[in-house]
N, C-alpha and C positions, 0 to 999 in steps of 0.2 A: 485572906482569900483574895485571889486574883480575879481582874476584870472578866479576865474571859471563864470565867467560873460564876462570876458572879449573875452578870446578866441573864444564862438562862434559867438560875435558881428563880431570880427573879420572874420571869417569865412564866416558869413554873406554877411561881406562888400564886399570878396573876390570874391565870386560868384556872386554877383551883376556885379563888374565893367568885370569881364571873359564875363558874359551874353552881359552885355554893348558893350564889346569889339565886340562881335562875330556878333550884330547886326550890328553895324558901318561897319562891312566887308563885308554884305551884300548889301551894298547900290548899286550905278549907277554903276557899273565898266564892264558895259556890251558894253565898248569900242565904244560908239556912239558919235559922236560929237555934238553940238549944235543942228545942223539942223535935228539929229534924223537917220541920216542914217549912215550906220554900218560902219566903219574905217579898213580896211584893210591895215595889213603892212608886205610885203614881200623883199625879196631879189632877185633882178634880175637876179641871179642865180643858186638858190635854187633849189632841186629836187623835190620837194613838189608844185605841181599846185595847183590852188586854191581848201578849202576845199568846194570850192560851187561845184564840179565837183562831175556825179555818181561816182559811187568803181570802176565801170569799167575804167573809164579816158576819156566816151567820152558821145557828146549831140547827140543823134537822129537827122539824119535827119527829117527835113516836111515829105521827101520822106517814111522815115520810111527802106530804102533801105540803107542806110550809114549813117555814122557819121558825121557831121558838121568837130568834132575835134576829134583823137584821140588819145591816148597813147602809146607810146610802151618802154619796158623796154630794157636794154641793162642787161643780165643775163645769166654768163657761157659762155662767146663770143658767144651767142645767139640775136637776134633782137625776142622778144615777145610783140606782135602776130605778126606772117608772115603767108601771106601776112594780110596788113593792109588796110580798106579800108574804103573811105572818100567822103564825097561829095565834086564838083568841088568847089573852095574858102575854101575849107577847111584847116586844120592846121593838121598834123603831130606832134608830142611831143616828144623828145626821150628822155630818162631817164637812164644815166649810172649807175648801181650798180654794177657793177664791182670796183675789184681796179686797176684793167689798164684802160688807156685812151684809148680812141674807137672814131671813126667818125662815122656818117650819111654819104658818098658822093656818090651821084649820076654817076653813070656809065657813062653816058651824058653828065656828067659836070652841069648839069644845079642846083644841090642846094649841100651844104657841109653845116654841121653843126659846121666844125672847133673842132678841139681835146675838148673830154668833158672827165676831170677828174673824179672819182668818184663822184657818188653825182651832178654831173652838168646836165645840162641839157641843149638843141638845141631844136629848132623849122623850120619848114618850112611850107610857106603858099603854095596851089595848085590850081590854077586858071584853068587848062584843064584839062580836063578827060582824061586820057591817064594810061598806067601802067607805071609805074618809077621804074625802080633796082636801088639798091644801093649797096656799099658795107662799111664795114669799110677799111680806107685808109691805117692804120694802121696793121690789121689783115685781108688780102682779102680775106679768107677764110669764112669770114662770109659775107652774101646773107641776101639784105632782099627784099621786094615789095611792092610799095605804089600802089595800085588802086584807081585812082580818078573817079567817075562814076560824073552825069550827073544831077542837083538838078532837083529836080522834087516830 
């Protein structure tokens, strides 16, 4: 076979197996397992909640009056949003982006989130409706408020 034969065969074949390649990478990788249902893998203490969550970081209540769960960021020795507020059973979330360490603790004593690094994150569940301060233990200067209301 001659050069000038040769090189666009070549050419040819090259773009075939690219095409080939690009399709094979298209295939199942859409992280499901056998049974079809979607495989979530996170780190238990990650700052990042699930991406099933709205942009805001929280579910509506039934009530439509508070949140099931909700977010708050730790920003500028800041607690965002204050006050925050939940339905009873609800979850709290706190999200340090700071690079100093910050708590969640309860004025009451009754919940501490325990020192959260940049990037970590604490939770707390709320079974009564009542208002909760807190502060960080670390920085008392900073105030924040959990409102638990009443599911309904």
């Amino acid at each position: 076979m001659s050069a000038k034969r040769f090189f666009p065969v070549l050419a040819l074949c090259a773009a075939i197996g690219l095409i080939g390649l690009g399709i094979g990478g298209c295939g199942d990788d859409d992280d499901e397992n056998d049974s079809g249902a979607a495989v979530t893998t996170t780190e238990e203490t990650t700052a990042e909640p699930d991406a099933g969550e709205d942009s805001g970081g929280s579910t509506p209540a039934p009530s439509g009056d508070a949140a099931r769960s909700e977010k708050v960021e730790i920003v500028e020795f800041a607690y965002d949003p204050d006050p925050v507020r939940i339905e009873e059973g609800g979850k709290v979330i706190w999200i340090n982006r700071d690079s100093d360490p910050h708590t969640a603790t309860a004025e009451d004593g009754s919940f501490d989130t325990g020192v959260l690094e940049e990037g970590k994150l604490g939770s707390e569940s709320f079974k009564q409706p009542g208002t909760y301060a807190y502060i960080c233990s670390i920085h008392p200067q900073m105030k924040g408020t959990v409102e638990v209301v009443e599911a309904g």
